[in-house]
C-alpha positions as CSV (number, residue, x, y, z in Angstrom):
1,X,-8.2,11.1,2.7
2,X,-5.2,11.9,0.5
3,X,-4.1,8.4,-1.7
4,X,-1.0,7.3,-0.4
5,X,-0.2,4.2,-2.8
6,X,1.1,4.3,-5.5
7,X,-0.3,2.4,-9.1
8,X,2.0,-0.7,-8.7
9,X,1.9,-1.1,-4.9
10,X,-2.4,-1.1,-5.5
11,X,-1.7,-3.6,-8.2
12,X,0.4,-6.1,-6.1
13,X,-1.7,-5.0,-3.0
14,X,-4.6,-6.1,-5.1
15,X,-3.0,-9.4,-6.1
16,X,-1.4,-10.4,-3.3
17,X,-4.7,-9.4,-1.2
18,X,-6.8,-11.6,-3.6
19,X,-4.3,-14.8,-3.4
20,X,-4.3,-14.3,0.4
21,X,-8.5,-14.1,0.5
22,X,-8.3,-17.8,-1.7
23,X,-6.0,-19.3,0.3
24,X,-7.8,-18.1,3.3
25,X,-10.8,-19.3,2.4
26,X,-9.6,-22.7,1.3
27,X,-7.7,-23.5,4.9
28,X,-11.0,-21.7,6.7
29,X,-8.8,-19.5,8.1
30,X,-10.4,-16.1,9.1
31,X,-7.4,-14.3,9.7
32,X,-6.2,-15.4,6.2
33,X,-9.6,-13.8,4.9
34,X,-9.3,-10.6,7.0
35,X,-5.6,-9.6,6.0
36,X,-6.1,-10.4,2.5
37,X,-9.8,-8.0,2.7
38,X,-7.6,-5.4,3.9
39,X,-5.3,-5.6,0.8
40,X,-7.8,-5.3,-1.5
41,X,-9.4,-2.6,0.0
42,X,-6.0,-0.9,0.4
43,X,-5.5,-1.4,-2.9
44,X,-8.7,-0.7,-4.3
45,X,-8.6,2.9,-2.4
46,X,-5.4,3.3,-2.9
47,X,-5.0,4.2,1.0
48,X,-2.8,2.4,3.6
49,X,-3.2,3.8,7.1
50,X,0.3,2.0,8.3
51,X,1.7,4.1,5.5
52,X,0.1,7.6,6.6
53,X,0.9,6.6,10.4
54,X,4.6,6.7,9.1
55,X,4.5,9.6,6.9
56,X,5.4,7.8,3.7
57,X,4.2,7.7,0.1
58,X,4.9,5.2,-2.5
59,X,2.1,7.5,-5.0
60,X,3.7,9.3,-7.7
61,X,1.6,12.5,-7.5
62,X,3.3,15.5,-7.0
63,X,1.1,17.1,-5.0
64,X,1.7,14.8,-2.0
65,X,4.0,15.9,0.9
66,X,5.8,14.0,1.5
67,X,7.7,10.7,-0.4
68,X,8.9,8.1,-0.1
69,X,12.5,9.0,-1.8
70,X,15.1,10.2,-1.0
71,X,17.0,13.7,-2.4
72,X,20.6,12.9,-2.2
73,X,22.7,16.4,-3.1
74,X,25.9,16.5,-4.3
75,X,26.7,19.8,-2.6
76,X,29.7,19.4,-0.7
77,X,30.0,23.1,0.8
């Protein structure tokens, strides 16, 4: 399993997954509590499986594959 996210997208994953887990659990809502497990974890193993079904990266390692950015050339041949 190849990390996918990069270090701010785990960051805000992280943070956004933990504010979502609080809020969650002080409505009771369990789907409020699930979703914002799930970021955490994504963020935690810096793995997104939405983002692997659709072939994109947001990590900044070059050994990955494929990117998400895109190579505009100037050549106008």
């Amino acid at each position: 399993m190849k990390k996918n996210v990069g270090d701010l997208d785990a960051y805000l994953r992280i943070t956004g997954g933990l504010t979502m887990f609080g809020v969650g659990v002080a409505k009771d809502s369990s789907s409020l509590i699930a979703l914002g497990a799930m970021k955490v974890a994504e963020g935690i193993t810096r793995f997104c499986p939405a983002l692997y079904m659709l072939g994109i990266s947001t990590n900044n390692d070059d050994n990955m594959p494929l990117k998400f950015s895109k190579n505009f050339d100037t050549d106008e041949s």
